[in-house]
C-alpha positions as semicolon CSV with decimal commas, in nm:
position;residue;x (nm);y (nm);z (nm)
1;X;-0,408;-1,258;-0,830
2;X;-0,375;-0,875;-0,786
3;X;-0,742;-0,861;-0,684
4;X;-0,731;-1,127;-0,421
5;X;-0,436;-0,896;-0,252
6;X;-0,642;-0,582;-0,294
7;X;-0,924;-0,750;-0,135
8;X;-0,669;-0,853;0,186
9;X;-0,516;-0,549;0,182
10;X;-0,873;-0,330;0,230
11;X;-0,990;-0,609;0,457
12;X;-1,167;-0,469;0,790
13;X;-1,029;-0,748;0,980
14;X;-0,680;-0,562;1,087
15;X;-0,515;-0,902;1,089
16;X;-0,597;-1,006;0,762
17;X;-0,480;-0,682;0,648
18;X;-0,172;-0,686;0,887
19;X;-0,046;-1,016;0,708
20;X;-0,142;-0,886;0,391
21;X;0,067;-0,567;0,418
22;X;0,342;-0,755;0,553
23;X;0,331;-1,044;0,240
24;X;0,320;-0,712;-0,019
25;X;0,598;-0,617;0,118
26;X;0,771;-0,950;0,155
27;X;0,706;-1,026;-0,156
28;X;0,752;-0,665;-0,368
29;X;0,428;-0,653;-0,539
30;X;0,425;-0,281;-0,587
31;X;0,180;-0,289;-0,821
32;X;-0,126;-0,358;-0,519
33;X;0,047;-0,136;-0,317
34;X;0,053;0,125;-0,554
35;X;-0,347;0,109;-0,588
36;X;-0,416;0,109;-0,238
37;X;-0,238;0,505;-0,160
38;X;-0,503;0,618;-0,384
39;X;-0,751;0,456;-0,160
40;X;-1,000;0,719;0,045
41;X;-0,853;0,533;0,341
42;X;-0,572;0,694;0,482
43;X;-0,478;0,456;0,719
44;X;-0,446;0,182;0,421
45;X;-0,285;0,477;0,218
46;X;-0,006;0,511;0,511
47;X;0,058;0,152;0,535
48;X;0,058;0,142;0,199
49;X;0,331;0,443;0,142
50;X;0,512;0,274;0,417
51;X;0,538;-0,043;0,245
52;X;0,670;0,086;-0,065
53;X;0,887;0,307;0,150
54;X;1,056;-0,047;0,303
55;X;1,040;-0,185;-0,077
56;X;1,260;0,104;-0,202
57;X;1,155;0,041;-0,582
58;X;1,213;0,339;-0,793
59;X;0,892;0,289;-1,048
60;X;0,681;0,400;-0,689
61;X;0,904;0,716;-0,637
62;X;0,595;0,924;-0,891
63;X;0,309;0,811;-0,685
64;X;0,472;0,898;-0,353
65;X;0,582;1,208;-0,490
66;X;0,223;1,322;-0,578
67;X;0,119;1,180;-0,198
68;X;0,330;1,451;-0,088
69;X;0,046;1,674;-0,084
70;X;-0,192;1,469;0,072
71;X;-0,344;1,644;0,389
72;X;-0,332;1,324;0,638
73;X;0,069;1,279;0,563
């Protein structure tokens, strides 16, 4: 169901994609989260990198790494 979180997660409607940030997290599913900091959206690629942050999983320590020259951050 990856692409039904992706969908909630890039939702316009900032509580859908309040409660889906907070259920990614919740539940761990780096995986979405990991798609969504390469998103042209930098708000949804700072939730994102905070999410993972909170999740502490080591397989998303390369991605952030390479986020660390992103402009907005």
């Amino acid at each position: 169901m990856l692409w039904l979180t992706l969908r909630k997660l890039r939702s316009k409607d900032y509580d859908t994609r309040a409660r889906a940030f907070a259920d990614a997290t919740r539940d761990r599913d780096v995986e979405a989260l990991l798609q969504v900091i390469e998103d042209e959206d930098e708000y949804l690629r700072s939730d994102a990198i905070k999410a993972l942050g909170e999740i502490a999983d080591a397989s998303a320590v390369p991605a952030l790494i390479k986020r660390l020259d992103d402009a907005n951050f």
